[in-house]
N, C-alpha and C positions, 0 to 999 in steps of 0.2 A: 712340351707342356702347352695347353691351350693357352688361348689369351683368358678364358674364364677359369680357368683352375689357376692361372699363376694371379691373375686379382684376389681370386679367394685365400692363396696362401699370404699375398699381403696383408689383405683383410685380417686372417687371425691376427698375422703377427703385431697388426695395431690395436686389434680388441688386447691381446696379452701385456700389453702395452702397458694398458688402464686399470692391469691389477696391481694386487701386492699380496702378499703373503694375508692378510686378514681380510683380503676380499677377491676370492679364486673366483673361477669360473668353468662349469663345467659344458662336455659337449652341447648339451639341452640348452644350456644359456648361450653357448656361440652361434650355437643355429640360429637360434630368436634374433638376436644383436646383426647376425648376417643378412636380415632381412628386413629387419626392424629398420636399421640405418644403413646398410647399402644396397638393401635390395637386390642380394643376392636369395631368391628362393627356390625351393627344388634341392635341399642340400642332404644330404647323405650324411647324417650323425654321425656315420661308422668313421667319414673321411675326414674328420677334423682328428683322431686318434692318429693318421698319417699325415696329417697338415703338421701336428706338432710336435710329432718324429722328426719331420723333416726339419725346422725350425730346430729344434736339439742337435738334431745333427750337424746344423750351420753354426755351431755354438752358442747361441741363444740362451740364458741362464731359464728355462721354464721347467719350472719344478712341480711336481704332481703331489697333490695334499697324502697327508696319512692316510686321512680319508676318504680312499680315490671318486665317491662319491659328488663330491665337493668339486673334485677337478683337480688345474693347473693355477701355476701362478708366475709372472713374474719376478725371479728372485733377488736381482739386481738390476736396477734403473741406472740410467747415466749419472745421477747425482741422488745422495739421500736426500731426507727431506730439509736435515738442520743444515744440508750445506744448501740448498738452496734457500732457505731462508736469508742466510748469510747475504748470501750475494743479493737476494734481494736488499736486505736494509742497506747492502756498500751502497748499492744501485739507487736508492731511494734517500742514501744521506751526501749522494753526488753533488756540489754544486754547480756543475757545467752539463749535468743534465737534466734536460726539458721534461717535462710532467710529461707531456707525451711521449717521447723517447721511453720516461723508466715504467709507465704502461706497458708500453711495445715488449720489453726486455721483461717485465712480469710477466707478462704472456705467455712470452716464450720459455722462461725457466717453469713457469706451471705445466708447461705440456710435456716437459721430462721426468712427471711425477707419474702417479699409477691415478686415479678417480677419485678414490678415498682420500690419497695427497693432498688434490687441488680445492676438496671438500673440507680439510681441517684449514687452508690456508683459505677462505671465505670466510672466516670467521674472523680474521685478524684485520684487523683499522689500520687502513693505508691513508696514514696522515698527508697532508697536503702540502705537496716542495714550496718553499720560496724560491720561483725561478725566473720572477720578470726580468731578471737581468741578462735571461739566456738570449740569444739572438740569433744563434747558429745552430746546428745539426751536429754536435758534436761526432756521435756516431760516422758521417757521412766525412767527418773530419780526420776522423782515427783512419777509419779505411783506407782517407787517400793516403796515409803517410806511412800506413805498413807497408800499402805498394811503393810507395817510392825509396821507402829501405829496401824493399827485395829489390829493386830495378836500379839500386844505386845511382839515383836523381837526386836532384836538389828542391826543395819544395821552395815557393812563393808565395808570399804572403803582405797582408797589412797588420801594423797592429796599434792597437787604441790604448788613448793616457785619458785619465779625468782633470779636467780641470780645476780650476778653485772655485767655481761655481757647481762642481761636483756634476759635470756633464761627461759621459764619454765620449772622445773627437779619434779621428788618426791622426796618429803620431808621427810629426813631420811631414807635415802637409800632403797624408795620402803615401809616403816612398812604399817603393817595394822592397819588402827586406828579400833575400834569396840566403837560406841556411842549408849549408849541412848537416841534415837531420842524423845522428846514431841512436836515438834511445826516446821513447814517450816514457816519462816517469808520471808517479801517482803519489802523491804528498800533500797532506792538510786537503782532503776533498778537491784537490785540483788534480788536470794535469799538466806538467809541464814538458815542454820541447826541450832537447839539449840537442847542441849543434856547436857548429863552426859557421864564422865568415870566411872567406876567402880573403882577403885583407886585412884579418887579425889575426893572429896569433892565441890558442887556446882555447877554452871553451864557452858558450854562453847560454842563457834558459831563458825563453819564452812560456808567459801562461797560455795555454790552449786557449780557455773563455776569451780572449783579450784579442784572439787571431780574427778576423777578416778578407775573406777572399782568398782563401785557401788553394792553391794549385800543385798539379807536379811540375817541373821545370822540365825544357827539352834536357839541361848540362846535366852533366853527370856528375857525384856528388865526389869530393875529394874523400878518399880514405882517411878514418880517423888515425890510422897508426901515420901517415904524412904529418897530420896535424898535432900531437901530442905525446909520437912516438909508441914503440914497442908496451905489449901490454897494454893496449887503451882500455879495456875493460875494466883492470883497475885504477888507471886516473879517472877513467867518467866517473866510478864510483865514487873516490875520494871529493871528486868536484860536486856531487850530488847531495855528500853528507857539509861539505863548509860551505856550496853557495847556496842551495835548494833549500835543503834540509836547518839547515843553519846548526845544526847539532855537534860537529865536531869541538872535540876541546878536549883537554887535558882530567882524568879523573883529581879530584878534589875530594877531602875529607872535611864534610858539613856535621854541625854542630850547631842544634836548634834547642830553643826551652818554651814551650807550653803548656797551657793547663787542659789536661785531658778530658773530652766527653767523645760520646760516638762519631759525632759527626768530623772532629778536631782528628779524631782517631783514623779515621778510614781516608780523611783527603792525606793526610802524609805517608799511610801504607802504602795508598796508591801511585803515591811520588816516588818515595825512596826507597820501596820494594821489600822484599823478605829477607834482606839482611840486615834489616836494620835493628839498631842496639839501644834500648831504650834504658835511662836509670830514673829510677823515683828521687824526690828533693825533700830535705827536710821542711821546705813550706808547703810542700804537697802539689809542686810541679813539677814535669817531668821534663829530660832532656834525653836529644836521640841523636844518635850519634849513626852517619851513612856515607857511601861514596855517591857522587857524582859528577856526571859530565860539564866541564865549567862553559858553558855556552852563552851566546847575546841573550837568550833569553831567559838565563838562571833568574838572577836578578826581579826579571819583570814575575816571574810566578812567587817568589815572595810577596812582591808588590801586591800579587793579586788578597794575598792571605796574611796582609800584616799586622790585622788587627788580632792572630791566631798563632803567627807562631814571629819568635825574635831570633835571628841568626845569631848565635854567639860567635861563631867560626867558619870560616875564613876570614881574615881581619880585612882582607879588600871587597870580597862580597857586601860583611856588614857595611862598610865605607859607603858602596855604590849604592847598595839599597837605603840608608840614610841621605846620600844627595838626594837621589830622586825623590825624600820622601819630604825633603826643605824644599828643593824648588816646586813640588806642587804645592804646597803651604804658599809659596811666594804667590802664585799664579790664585791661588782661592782667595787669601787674606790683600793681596793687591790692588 
């Protein structure tokens, strides 16, 4: 094949690219598009009808309208449109990534769209990150540290504490930590490292944002089954849900009484889920009855809502959420 007939069959297959099902294109229109932007001219109508044989026959999903008038189309893209939206908002509600970073990464999940795609996603307000606290390339972060799981290295690093003047410093005057990297996890808009020391025993987690000078190590990274024994896949896990996650705990049956309106309505759906068993009160409020997870931070999400709902049950939750709710009284009225 020529070096001009194999551009040209690239050529289609990136015009076919930039359709979709509601906006084909037919030979007439690839010819113009082949000239128009790549200055390919002198093209033979008939040979785009074999450009895109060819392309089908490489498995290429390009589907010819009903109306063969109309043309071909693109029938499956790499991602639909709602899932790239998706990952745009994870990508845009990141806190360890840079406004320029989640540019770059918009960019690039638009050019997996078809034209008409990246023409409804122009419409949408790309609010603006809070990200002066970023300082690194997170991206350029991630990358070193999948390579150094493939290459079973130990990564090097600094990492920063704030002070009580609320400045960022590093932590311990500059040391170099060196971890045994097994897992980047993703939790509350972070990420976090998990690893081993070589000198402790168990596991521990690092915030990515918080790292500093990032490197791969020459050593070579101790196996997490040395370090935590058989099955580590499920201790990382369990270490990810009690020390990351903070969520593990024992389920609990709660028992709450508030006075319903929509707004009262929808923040405890969204708590305690579709099981939940609500009974009306002879004074005209209601109590609902749900499982869940007894965790450190049960407690503080009543706190958040306590002017709206009152724990009747667990008698230790009420307990907790009544201390914390004296000693801020101490701390106000003091």
């Amino acid at each position: 094949m020529a070096t001009e007939r194999k551009e040209k069959l690239i050529r289609v297959l990136q015009i076919m690219e930039s359709t979709d099902e509601k906006s084909p294109m037919n030979a007439s229109q690839i010819v113009e598009k082949l000239d128009s932007k790549y200055t390919l001219g002198d093209i033979d109508r008939r040979s785009i009808y074999r450009d895109i044989s060819m392309l089908q026959y490489c498995g290429y999903q390009i589907t010819q309208c009903k109306d063969k008038r109309k043309g071909w189309y693109m029938e499956k893209h790499a991602f639909d449109d709602w899932e790239i939206k998706i990952m745009m908002d994870a990508v845009q509600q990141a806190k360890c990534v840079s406004d320029k970073e989640a540019v770059e990464i918009r960019e690039k999940l638009l050019a997996l769209t078809s034209n008409r795609g990246r023409s409804r996603f122009s419409h949408m307000m790309r609010p603006i990150k809070d990200c002066s606290d970023v300082v690194v390339e997170i991206g350029k972060y991630i990358e070193m540290m999948l390579e150094a799981m493939f290459l079973h290295k130990k990564i090097e690093f600094q990492y920063t504490e704030i002070t009580n003047d609320m400045e960022k410093v590093l932590r311990r005057n500059g040391k170099i930590y060196k971890l045994n990297l097994y897992t980047i996890y993703w939790a509350s808009n972070n990420y976090y490292l998990v690893g081993s020391h070589d000198n402790h025993d168990g596991l521990t987690h690092y915030r990515l944002d918080r790292i500093l000078n990032l490197s791969i190590s020459d050593e070579y990274a101790i196996d997490a089954k040395e370090k935590v024994g058989v099955n580590p896949e499920s201790y990382i896990q369990k270490y990810i849900e009690e020390s990351v996650n903070h969520f593990s705990g024992d389920l609990v049956r709660i028992e709450v009484q508030y006075t319903p309106d929509p707004v009262t309505n929808a923040i405890l759906y969204d708590f305690a889920g579709r099981d939940i068993k609500v009974y009306k009160q002879k004074d005209g409020t209601y109590r609902a009855l749900f499982m869940k997870m007894n965790t450190v931070t049960l407690a503080g999400w009543f706190l958040q809502y306590v002017n709206r709902f009152e724990v009747i049950a667990p008698a230790d939750l009420r307990t907790a959420i009544s201390k914390e709710i004296h000693d801020a009284m101490q701390k106000y009225e003091g």
